[in-house]
N, C-alpha and C positions, 0 to 999 in steps of 0.2 A: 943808456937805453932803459925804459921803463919796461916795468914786471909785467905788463901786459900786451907790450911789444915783444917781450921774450916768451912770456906764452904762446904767441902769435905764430912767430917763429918754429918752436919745438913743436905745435899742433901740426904746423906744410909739414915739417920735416919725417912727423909720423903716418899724415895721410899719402907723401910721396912715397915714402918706403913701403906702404904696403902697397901703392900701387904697382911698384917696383917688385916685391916679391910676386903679386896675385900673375901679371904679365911673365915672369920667370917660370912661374909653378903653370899656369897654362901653356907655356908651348915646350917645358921641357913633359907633361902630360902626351901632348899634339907628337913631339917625337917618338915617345914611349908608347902611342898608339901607332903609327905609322910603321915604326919599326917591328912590332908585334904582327900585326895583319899585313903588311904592304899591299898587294891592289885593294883587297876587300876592305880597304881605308876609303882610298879613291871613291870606291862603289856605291860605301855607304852614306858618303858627302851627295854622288849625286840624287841616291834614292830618300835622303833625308832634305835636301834643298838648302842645308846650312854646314858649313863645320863644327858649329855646335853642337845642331842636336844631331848631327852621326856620333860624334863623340861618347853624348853622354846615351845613345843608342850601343853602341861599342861596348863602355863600360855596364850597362846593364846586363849584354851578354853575357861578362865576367864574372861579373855579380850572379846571374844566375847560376854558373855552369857551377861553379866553386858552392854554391848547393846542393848540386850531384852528386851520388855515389857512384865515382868513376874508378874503377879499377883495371890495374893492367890484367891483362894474359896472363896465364902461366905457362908453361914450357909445352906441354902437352895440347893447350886449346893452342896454341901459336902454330902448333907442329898440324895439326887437325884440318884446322882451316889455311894453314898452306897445301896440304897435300887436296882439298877440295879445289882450293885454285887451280891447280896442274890439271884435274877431271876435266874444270873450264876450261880454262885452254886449249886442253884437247879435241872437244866438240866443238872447236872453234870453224874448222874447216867441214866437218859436216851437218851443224846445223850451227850458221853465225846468230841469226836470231837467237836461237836458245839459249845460247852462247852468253848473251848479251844479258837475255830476263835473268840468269842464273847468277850473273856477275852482279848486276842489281841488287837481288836478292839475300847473296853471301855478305857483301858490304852490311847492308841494312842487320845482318844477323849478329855479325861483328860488332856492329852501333851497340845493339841491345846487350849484347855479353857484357860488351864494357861499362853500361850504365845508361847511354845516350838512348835521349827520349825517340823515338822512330814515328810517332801519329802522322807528323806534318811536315812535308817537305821544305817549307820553308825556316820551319821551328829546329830543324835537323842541321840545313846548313848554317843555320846563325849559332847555334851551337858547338859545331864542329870547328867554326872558323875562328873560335876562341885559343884553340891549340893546333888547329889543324889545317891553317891560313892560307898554306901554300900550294895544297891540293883542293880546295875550296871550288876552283874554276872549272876542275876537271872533273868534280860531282855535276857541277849543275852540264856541261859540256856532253856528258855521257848521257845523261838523262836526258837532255835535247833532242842526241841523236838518234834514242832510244823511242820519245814522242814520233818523229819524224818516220823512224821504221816502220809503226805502229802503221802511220799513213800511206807506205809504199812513199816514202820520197828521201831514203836515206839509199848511199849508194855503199858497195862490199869496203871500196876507202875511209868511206864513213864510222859503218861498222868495225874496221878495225881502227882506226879512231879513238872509240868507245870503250874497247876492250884495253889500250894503252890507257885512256883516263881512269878506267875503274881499277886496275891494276896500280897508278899510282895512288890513289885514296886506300887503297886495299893494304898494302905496303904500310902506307902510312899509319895506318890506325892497329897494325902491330906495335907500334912504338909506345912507349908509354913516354909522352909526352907531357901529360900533364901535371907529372911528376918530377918533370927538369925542364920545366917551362924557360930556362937560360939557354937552351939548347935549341939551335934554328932548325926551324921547320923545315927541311929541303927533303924533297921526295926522294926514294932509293929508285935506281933505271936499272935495271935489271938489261943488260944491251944484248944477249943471248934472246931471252924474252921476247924484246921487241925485234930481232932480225926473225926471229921466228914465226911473230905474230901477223907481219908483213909478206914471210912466204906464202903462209895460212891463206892470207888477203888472196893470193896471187894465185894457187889452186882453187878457189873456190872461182875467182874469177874468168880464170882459164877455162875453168869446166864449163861454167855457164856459156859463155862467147861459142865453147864448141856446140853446143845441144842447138843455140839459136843457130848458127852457120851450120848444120849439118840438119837439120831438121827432124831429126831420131832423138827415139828419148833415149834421156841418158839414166832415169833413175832407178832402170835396174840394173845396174852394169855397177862394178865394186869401185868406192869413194877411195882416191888415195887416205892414207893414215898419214899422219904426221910422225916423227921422230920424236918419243917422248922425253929422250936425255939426248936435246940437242946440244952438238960440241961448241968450244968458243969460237 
């Protein structure tokens, strides 16, 4: 075999191998982002129109976020804004709207403690979804239903809906997650909580039904309370 045939030879042999590693190191990437965000993978393929550029949309966010000065909680803000949660919760049955701006509100405030930028709602959840992937659905989901109330076209199922999504975002950005980024993102369900958040649903809705079938107002007459250490 002549030296220039065997040149020939070792030159395929080094442009297959890297085509061989470049294909490896793309889709074990494509894994490693898939695995990180699960649906908001999916989402960003369809809002980008390629798998590429969601990708290297994806990785930007990473790249941004890891710019941040993102800090955990400490024991006290952790302790703070759980015991404001429980207030939420509470005015759930006598004002669910409020209920709902206030949930809103405490999330976004949580954002900022920790670092995360708060201007733009869109800037927030591409942000958030860097560590916080798996409640991601349930920000934008609450916020929907939150627009929707705004219009008179969310219904009391709706609004308790809202308050189960913002509670697991809420939950979640107590964690410090960006700090054992090996650790799956899976929301804490609080199942007290939510049987609770669904009776809430259930007197507000009862009371309503009565005032309309009876035709008498009801709003001066005393709002049940809720149970504030409901049992298991």
């Amino acid at each position: 075999m002549s030296q220039t045939a065997l040149i020939g030879i070792l030159v395929a042999l080094v442009v297959i191998g890297g085509i061989v590693w470049f294909l490896i190191t793309q889709r074990r990437r494509t894994e490693a982002l898939k695995s990180q965000y699960g649906p908001e993978y999916s989402r960003a393929v369809r809002e980008a129109g390629s798998q590429r550029a969601a990708e290297q949309e994806l990785l930007k966010r990473q790249e941004r976020v890891e710019q941040l000065d993102i800090r955990p909680l400490v024991a006290e803000q952790r302790e703070g804004f759980a015991h404001r949660w429980r207030s939420i919760q509470a005015l759930f049955v006598d004002d669910p709207s409020g209920a709902i701006s206030r949930a809103d509100a405490l999330v976004e405030e949580v954002m900022r403690v920790r670092g995360y930028p708060v201007a733009d709602f869109d800037r927030r959840t591409a942000d958030l979804s860097v560590y916080h992937a798996a409640v991601i659905d349930n920000y934008r989901g609450a916020r929907e239903i939150a627009e929707r109330h705004r219009r008179n076209a969310a219904t009391t199922e709706d609004l308790r809906k809202a308050m189960m999504y913002y509670r697991a975002l809420f939950q979640d950005l107590l964690e410090d997650r960006e700090n054992a980024p090996d650790r799956a993102a899976e929301p804490v369900v609080d199942r007290r909580v939510e049987r609770q958040i669904q009776r809430d649903a259930g007197r507000v809705a009862d009371r309503t039904a009565r005032a309309v079938n009876d035709g008498r107002e009801r709003a001066d007459q005393p709002i049940p309370r809720i149970d504030r250490n409901p049992r298991p």
